[in-house]
SEPADO-674009 format. One line per field, with one value per residue (C-alpha): residue number from 1; x, y, z; residue in one letter. Coordinates in steps of 0.05 Angstrom, whole numbers. Example, Ala and Ser with C-alpha at 12.3 -4.5 7.8 and 13.67 -1.06 7.14 Angstrom:
nr	(1; 2)
px	(246; 273)
py	(-90; -21)
pz	(156; 143)
rest	(A; S)
END
This chain:
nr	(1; 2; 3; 4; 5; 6; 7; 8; 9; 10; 11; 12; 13; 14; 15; 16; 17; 18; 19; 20; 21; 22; 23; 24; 25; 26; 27; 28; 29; 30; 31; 32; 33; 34; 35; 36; 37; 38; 39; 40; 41; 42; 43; 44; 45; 46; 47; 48; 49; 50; 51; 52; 53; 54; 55; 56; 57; 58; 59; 60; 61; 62; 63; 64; 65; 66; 67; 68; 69; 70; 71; 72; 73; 74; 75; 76; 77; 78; 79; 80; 81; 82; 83; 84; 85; 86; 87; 88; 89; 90; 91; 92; 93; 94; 95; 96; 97; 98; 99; 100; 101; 102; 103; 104; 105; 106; 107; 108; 109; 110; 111; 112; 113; 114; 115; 116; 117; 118; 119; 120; 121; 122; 123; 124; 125; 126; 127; 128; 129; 130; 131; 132; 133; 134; 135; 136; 137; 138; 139; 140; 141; 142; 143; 144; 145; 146; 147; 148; 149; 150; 151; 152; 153; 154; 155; 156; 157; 158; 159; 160; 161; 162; 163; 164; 165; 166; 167; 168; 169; 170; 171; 172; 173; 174; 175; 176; 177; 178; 179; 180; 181; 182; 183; 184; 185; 186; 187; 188; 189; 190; 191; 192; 193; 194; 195; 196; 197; 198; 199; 200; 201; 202; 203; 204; 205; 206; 207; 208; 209; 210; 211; 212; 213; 214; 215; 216; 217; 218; 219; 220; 221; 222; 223; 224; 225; 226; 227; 228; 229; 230; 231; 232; 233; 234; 235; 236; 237; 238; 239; 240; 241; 242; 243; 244; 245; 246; 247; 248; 249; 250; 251; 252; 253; 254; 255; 256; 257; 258; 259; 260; 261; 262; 263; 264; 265; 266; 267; 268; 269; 270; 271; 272; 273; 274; 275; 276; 277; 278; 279; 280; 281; 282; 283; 284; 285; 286; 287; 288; 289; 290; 291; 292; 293; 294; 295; 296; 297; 298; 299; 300; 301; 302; 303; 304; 305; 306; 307; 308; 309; 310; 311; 312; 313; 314; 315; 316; 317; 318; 319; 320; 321; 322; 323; 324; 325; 326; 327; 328; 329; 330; 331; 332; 333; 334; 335; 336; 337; 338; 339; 340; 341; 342; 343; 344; 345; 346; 347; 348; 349; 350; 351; 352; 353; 354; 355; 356; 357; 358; 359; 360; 361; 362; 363; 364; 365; 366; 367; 368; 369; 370; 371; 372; 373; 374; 375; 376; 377; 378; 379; 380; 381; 382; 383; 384; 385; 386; 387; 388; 389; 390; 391; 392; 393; 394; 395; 396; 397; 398; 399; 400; 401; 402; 403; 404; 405; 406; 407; 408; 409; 410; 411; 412; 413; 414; 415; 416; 417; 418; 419; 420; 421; 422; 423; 424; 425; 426; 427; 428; 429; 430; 431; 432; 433; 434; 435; 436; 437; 438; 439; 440; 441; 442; 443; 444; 445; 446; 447; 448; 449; 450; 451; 452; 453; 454; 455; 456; 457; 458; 459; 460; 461; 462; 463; 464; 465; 466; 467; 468; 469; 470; 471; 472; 473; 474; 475; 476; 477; 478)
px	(-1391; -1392; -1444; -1500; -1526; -1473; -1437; -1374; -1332; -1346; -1271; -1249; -1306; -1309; -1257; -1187; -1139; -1121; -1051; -1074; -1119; -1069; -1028; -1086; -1107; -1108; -1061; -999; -1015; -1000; -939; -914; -919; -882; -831; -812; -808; -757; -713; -722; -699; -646; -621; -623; -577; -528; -519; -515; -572; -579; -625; -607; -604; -654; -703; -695; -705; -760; -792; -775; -807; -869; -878; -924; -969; -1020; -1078; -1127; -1174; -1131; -1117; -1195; -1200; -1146; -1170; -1239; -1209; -1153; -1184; -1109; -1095; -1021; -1024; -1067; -1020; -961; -995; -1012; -942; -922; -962; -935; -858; -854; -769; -785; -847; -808; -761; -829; -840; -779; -770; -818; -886; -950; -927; -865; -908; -977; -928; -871; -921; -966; -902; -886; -946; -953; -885; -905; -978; -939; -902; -956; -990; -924; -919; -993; -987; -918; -975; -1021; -962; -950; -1024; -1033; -963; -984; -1047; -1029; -979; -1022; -1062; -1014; -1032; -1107; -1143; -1203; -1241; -1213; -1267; -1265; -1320; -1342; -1352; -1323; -1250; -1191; -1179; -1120; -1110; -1134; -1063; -1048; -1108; -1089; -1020; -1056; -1080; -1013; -977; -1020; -1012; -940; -938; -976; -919; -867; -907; -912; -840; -821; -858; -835; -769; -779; -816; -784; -785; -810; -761; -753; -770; -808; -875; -856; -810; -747; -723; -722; -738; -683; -632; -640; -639; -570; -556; -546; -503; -540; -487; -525; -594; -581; -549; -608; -660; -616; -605; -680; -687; -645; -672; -746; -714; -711; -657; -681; -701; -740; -697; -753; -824; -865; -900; -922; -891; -914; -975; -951; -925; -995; -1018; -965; -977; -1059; -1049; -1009; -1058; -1116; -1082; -1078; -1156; -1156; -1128; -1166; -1235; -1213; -1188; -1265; -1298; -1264; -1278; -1346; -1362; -1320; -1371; -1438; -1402; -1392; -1316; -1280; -1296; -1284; -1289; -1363; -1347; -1392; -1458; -1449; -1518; -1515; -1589; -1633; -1700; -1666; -1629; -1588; -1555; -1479; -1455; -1393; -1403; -1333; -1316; -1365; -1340; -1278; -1307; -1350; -1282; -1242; -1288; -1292; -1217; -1209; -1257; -1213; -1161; -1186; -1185; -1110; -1107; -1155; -1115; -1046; -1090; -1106; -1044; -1040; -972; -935; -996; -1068; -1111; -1169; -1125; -1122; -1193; -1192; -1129; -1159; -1211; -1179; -1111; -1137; -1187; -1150; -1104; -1156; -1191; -1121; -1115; -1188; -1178; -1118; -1143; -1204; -1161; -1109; -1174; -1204; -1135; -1127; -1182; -1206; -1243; -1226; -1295; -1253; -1312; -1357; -1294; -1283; -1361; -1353; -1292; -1324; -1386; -1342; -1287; -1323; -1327; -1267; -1237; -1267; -1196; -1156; -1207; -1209; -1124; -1117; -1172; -1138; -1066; -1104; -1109; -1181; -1207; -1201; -1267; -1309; -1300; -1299; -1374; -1389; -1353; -1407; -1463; -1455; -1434; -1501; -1534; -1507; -1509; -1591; -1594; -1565; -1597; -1666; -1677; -1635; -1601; -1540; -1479; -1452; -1425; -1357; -1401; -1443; -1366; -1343; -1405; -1392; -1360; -1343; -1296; -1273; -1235; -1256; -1273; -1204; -1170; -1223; -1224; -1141; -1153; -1203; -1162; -1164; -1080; -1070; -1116; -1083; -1010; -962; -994; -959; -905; -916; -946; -880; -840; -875; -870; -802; -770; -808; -854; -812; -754; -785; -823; -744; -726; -780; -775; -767; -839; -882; -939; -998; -1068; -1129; -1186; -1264; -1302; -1355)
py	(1579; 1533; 1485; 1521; 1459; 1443; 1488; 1524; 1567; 1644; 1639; 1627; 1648; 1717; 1742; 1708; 1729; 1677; 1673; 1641; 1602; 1570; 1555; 1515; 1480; 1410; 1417; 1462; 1415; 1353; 1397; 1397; 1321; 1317; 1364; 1331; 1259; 1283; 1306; 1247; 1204; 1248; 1260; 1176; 1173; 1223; 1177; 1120; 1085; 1053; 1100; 1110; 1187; 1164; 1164; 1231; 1253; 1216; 1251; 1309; 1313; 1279; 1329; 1376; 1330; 1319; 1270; 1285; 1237; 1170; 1200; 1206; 1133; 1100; 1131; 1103; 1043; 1039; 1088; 1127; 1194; 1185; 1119; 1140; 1202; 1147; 1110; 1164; 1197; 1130; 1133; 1190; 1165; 1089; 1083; 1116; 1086; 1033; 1081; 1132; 1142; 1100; 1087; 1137; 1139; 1183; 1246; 1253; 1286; 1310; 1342; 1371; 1394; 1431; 1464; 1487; 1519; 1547; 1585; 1611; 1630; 1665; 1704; 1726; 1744; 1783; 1823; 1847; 1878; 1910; 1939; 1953; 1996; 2037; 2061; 2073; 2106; 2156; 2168; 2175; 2223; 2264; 2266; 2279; 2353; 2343; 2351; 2305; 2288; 2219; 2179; 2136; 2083; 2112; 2177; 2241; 2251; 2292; 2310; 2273; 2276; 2239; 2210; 2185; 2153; 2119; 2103; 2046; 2021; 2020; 1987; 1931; 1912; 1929; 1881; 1825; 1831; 1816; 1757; 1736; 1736; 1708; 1646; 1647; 1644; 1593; 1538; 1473; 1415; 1354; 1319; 1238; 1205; 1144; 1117; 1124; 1175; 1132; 1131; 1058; 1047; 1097; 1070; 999; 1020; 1057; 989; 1024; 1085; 1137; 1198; 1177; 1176; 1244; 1276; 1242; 1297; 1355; 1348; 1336; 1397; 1451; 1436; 1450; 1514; 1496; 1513; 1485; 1413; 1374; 1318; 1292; 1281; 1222; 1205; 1282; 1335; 1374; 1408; 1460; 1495; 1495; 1531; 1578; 1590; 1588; 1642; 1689; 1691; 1697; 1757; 1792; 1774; 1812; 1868; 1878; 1862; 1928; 1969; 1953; 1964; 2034; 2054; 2035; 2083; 2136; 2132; 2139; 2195; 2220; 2238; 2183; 2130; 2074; 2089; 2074; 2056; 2085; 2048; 2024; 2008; 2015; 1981; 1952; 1998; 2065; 2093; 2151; 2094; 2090; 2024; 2007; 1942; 1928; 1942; 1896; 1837; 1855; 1836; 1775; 1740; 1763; 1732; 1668; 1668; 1677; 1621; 1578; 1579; 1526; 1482; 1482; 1471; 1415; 1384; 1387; 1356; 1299; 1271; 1199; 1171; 1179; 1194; 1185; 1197; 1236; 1300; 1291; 1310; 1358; 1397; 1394; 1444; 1487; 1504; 1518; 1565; 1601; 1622; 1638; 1685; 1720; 1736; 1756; 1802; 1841; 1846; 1879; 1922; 1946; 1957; 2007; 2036; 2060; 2106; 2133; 2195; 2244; 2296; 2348; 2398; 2341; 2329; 2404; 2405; 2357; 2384; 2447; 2418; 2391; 2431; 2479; 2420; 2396; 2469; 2472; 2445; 2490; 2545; 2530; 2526; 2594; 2629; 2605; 2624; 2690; 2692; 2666; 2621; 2554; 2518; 2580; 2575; 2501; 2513; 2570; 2521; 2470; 2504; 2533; 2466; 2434; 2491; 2485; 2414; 2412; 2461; 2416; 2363; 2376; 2438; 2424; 2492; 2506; 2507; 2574; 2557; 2592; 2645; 2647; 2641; 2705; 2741; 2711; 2763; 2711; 2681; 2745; 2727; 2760; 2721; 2737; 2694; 2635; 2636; 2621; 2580; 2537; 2532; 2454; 2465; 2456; 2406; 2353; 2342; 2308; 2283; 2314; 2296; 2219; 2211; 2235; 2193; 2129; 2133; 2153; 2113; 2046; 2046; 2071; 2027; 1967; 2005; 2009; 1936; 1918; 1965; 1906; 1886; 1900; 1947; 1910; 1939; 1901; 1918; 1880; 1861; 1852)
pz	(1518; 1576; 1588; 1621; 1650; 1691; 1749; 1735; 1782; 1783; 1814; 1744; 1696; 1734; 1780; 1774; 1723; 1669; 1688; 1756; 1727; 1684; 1748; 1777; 1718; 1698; 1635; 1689; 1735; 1689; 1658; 1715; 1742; 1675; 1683; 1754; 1717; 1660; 1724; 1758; 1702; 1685; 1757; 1759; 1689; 1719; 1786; 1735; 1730; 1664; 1634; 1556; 1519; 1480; 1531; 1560; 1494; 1484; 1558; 1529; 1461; 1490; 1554; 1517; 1479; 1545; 1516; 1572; 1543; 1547; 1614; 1631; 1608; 1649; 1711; 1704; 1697; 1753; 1791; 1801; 1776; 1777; 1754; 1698; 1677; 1673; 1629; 1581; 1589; 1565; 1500; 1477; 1490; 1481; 1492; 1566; 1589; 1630; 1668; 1692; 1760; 1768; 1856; 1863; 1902; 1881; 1923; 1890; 1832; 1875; 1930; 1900; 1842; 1887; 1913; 1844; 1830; 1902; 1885; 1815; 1843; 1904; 1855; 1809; 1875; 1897; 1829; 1830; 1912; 1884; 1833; 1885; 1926; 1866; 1857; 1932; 1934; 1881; 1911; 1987; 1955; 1916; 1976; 2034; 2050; 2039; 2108; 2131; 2184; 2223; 2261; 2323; 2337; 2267; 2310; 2291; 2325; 2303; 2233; 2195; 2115; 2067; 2046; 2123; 2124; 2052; 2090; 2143; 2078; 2049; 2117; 2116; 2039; 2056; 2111; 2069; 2013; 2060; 2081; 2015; 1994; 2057; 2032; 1968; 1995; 2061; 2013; 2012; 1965; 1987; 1935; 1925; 1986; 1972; 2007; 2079; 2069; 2082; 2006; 2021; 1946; 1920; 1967; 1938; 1865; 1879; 1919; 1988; 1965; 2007; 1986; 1908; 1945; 1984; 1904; 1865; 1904; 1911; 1827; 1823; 1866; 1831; 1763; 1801; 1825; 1894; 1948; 2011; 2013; 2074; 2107; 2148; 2117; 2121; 2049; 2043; 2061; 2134; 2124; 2177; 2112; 2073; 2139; 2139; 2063; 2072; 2134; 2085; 2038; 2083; 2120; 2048; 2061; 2120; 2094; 2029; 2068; 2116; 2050; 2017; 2083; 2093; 2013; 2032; 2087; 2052; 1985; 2041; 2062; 1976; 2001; 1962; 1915; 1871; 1798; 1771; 1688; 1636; 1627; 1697; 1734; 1799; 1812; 1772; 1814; 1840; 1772; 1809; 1855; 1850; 1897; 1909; 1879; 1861; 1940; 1959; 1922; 1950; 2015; 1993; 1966; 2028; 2073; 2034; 2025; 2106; 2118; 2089; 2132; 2181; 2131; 2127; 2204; 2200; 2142; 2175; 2248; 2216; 2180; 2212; 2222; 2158; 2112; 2095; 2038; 2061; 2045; 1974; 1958; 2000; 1980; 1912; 1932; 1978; 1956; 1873; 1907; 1952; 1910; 1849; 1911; 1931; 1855; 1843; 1906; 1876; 1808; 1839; 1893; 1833; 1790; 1842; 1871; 1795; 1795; 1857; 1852; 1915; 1929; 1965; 1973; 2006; 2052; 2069; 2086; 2140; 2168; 2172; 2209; 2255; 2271; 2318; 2369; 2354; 2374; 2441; 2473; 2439; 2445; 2521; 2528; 2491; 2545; 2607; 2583; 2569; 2648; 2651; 2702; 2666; 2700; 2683; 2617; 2619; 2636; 2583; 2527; 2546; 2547; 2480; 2448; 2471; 2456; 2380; 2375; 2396; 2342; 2295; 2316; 2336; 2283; 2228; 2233; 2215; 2271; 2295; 2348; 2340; 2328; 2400; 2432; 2403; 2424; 2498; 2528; 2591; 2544; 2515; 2446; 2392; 2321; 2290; 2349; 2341; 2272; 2282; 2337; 2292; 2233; 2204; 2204; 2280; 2280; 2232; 2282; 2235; 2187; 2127; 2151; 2174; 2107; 2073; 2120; 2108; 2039; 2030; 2083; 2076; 2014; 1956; 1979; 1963; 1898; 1878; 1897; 1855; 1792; 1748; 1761; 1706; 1710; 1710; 1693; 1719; 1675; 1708; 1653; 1697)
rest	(X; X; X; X; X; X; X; X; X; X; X; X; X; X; X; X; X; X; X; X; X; X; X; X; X; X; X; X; X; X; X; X; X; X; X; X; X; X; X; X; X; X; X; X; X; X; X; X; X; X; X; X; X; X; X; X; X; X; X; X; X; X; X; X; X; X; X; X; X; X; X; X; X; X; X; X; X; X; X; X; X; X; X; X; X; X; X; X; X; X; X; X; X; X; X; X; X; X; X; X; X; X; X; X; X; X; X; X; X; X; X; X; X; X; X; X; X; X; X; X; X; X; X; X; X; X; X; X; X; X; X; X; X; X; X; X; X; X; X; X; X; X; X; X; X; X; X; X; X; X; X; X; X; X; X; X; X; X; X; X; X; X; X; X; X; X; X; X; X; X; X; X; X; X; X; X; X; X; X; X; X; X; X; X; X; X; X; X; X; X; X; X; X; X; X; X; X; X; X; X; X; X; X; X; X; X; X; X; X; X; X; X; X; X; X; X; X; X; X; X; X; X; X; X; X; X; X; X; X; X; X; X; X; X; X; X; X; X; X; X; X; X; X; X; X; X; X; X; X; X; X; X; X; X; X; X; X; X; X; X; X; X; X; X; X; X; X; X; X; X; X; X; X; X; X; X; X; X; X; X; X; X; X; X; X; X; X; X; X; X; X; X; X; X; X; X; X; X; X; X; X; X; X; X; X; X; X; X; X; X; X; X; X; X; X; X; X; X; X; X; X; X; X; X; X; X; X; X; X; X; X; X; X; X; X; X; X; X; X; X; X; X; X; X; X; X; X; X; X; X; X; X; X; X; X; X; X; X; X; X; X; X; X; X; X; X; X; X; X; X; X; X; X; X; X; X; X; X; X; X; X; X; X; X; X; X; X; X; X; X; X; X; X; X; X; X; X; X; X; X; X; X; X; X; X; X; X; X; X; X; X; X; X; X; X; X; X; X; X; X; X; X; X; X; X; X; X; X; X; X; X; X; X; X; X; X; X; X; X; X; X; X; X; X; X; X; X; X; X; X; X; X; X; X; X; X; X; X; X; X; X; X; X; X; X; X; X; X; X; X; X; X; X; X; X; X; X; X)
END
C-alpha cells in the first residue's frame, strides 16, 4: 500500500489503465532516454566516429538495469536530471560512459522522449475508441428501429430512435479517432540538433560534413520509428505540436463529457442506463438510489482534461527565442496527466458502452404521452386535404390541446386528447383515422434508415480497417 501520509494521484491509483501508466512513468520514461542514447552512439559509429562494438554492447546490456536510487542521489547533488541519468547509465556500462550523450544537449532525450511516449500513448488511446466504436456500433444497431421521443431545449420535439440518437454519439467518437490517428501519423521527431538548434556541436564532431550531420538524425530517427523529422527547431521542438496534440485529446473531452451528460438525463428519465454492478450503492442515506456515478466521473475528468488545454497555448506563448526553462516543470504536469485523463475517460466510456440497459416500456410511456401533441400537424394536414377549412380547425386543434394539457398539468389526469378530437364533430375524423394519423411510424422520418447508413457506410469501414485491434474489456474496480 502507498504511503497514506503523503498525496498520490487518483489519475493513477483510480482511473487510468496500467498500460498508460507505464507510458508516463519514471522507469518508460528513463527506458526511453536510454533507448535514444544506444541510437545515438550507434548512428555516430556507422558515420565513423570512433566508437568501439564493445560499447554498444555494453549500452545495450546495461539499458534495463535503471538504479533509480544512484539516480536520486546525483540529482541532489548536480541538481540535473539528465545529467544525473548519464551518470547512472554510466555505472551500469563503464566501456560507454565516455561516448553518452555524445554532441548532444538535454532535449535530445526530454524532447524526442516525450515524442515517443506521446506516439505509444496516442496509440493505446486509438485502440481503446476503435473499442468504444464496436460497443456503440452493436448497440445503435440493436437499437435502430426502436422509437423515442427526441428533445429540443430539453423540450419534447419529434420522435427519433433510440439507435440515431446513439449515432451523434458515435460521429463524434468517430470524429475524435480520426483526430487521433491523424496525430499519430503528423508527429515529428525533434532528432539531434544541439543547444540552439544549429547542430553546431554535431557538425564539428563530423568536422564540417553536414551530409554526415543531416544522416546521423535521420538513422537516429528510423530506429525511434519516426518518418518525418523537423528541419527547423530551436533547442525544443515547436510547441504548436503539443497544442495540436493537447486539443485532440481535449476534444475526445468534449465528446465523452456530452456522451455522460446525455446518459445522465436519459437514466432521470429510467429510459436508458449505465450498468449499476452487484453490491453497488448508489448513496450512502437514500438505499433505493441508483446514480449514474460512473457517468458522472466521466464528466468530472472531461472537464479537468478540457481545462488543460490552455496550458498548452500558454506553454507554446512563452518559448523565448530559441528556449527557456520554465516549460520543463510545467510539461511535467500537464502532458503525464492529460493523457492518464484521456485513458481514464475511455476505460470508463468502454466500461459503460458494454452494458447499457435499454427500459423500452418507460420509453414507449413517454412517446405515448406525447404523441397526441406531436400529431396535431399531421392531424391538422389530413382535415384540410379532407376539404376542411384549414384555420377553423387550426382553432379547434388548439383549444383541445390546451384544454388537455391543463388537464395534465393542473389535475394530474391523464391526456385524451386524441380522444376529445374524434368526438369533435368540427373536425370530423373518426378514431380509426387519428389513431393512423398518430402512429409513432410517421413520426420518426428516416431514422431507420440514417442509422443503417451511418453505420454501414462510415462506421464499420473503419471497424474493418481496424479488425486487428484487440478487444479490450474495461472492467472499474471502483
Amino acid at each position: 500500500m502507498n504511503d497514506p501520509k503523503k498525496y498520490h494521484s487518483p489519475l493513477t491509483e483510480r482511473y487510468a489503465s496500467d498500460e498508460m501508466s507505464y507510458l508516463c512513468s519514471s522507469y518508460f520514461k528513463s527506458l526511453t532516454w536510454r533507448k535514444l542514447w544506444i541510437a545515438l552512439a550507434r548512428a555516430q559509429k556507422t558515420l565513423g566516429l570512433p566508437i568501439t562494438d564493445a560499447q554498444i554492447t555494453g549500452l545495450e546490456k546495461g539499458c534495463e538495469r535503471i538504479d533509480f536510487k544512484v539516480v536520486e542521489e546525483q540529482e541532489k547533488r548536480v541538481r540535473h536530471d539528465v545529467m544525473a541519468h548519464i551518470f547512472a547509465y554510466g555505472v551500469e556500462c563503464p566501456e560507454a560512459k565516455g561516448i553518452i550523450h555524445l554532441g548532444a544537449t538535454s532535449c535530445y532525450v526530454t524532447d524526442n522522449g516525450d515524442l515517443i511516449q506521446m506516439r505509444e500513448a496516442l496509440k493505446l488511446l486509438r485502440n481503446k475508441l476503435v473499442q468504444l466504436l464496436r460497443q456503440l456500433h452493436a448497440f445503435a444497431s440493436t437499437h435502430a428501429a426502436l422509437p423515442t421521443l427526441s428533445y429540443t431545449h430539453l423540450q419534447p420535439a419529434q420522435p427519433t430512435t433510440v439507435g440515431k440518437r446513439a449515432c451523434l454519439w458515435l460521429q463524434d467518437f468517430l470524429s475524435d479517432l480520426h483526430m487521433i490517428e491523424h496525430q499519430m501519423q503528423d508527429l515529428r521527431f525533434l532528432g539531434a540538433k544541439g543547444a540552439t538548434g544549429t547542430q553546431a556541436s554535431f557538425l564539428a564532431l563530423f568536422g564540417g560534413d553536414h551530409h554526415k550531420v543531416k544522416k546521423l538524425e535521420e538513422l537516429i530517427a528510423k530506429e525511434m520509428g519516426f518518418t518525418k523529422l523537423y528541419t527547423i527547431s530551436g533547442q525544443t521542438y515547436s510547441r504548436k505540436q503539443d497544442i495540436a496534440v493537447m486539443h485532440t485529446l481535449c476534444q475526445l473531452a468534449a465528446s465523452a463529457h456530452k456522451f455522460a451528460t446525455d446518459l445522465r438525463l436519459l437514466a432521470h428519465l429510467k429510459e436508458i442506463e449505465e450498468p449499476f454492478a452487484e453490491g453497488q450503492i448508489g448513496s450512502s442515506a437514500m438505499p433505493y438510489k441508483r446514480n449514474p456515478m460512473r457517468s458522472e466521473r466521466i464528466c468530472g475528468l472531461a472537464r479537468f482534461l478540457i481545462s488543460l488545454n490552455e496550458n498548452s497555448l500558454y506553454t507554446e506563448a512563452v518559448q523565448w527565442l530559441e528556449r527557456t526553462l520554465d516549460d520543463s516543470a510545467n510539461r511535467r504536469l500537464y502532458l503525464p496527466q492529460a493523457f492518464l485523463c484521456a485513458d481514464a475517460l475511455l476505460n470508463l466510456l468502454c466500461n459503460v458502452t458494454a452494458g447499457l440497459v435499454v427500459h423500452p416500456q418507460v420509453i414507449a410511456h413517454h412517446l405515448h404521452e406525447e404523441i397526441p401533441f406531436l400529431a396535431m400537424e399531421h392531424i391538422l394536414m389530413e382535415a384540410a386535404k379532407q376539404g376542411k377549412d384549414r384555420q377553423a380547425i387550426h382553432e379547434r386543434l388548439r383549444h383541445h390541446s390546451l384544454h388537455a394539457s391543463q388537464a395534465i398539468k393542473d389535475k394530474g389526469l391523464q391526456g385524451d386528447l386524441l380522444e376529445q378530437i374524434a368526438n369533435d364533430p368540427a373536425i370530423g375524423l373518426s378514431a380509426q383515422e387519428i389513431k393512423q394519423i398518430a402512429s409513432v411510424q410517421n413520426f420518426i422520418g428516416r431514422s431507420i434508415e440514417q442509422t443503417h447508413e451511418f453505420l454501414d457506410g462510415e462506421v464499420q469501414p473503419i471497424l474493418q480497417k481496424h479488425k486487428d485491434v484487440k478487444h479490450y474489456a474495461a472492467n472499474i474496480a471502483l
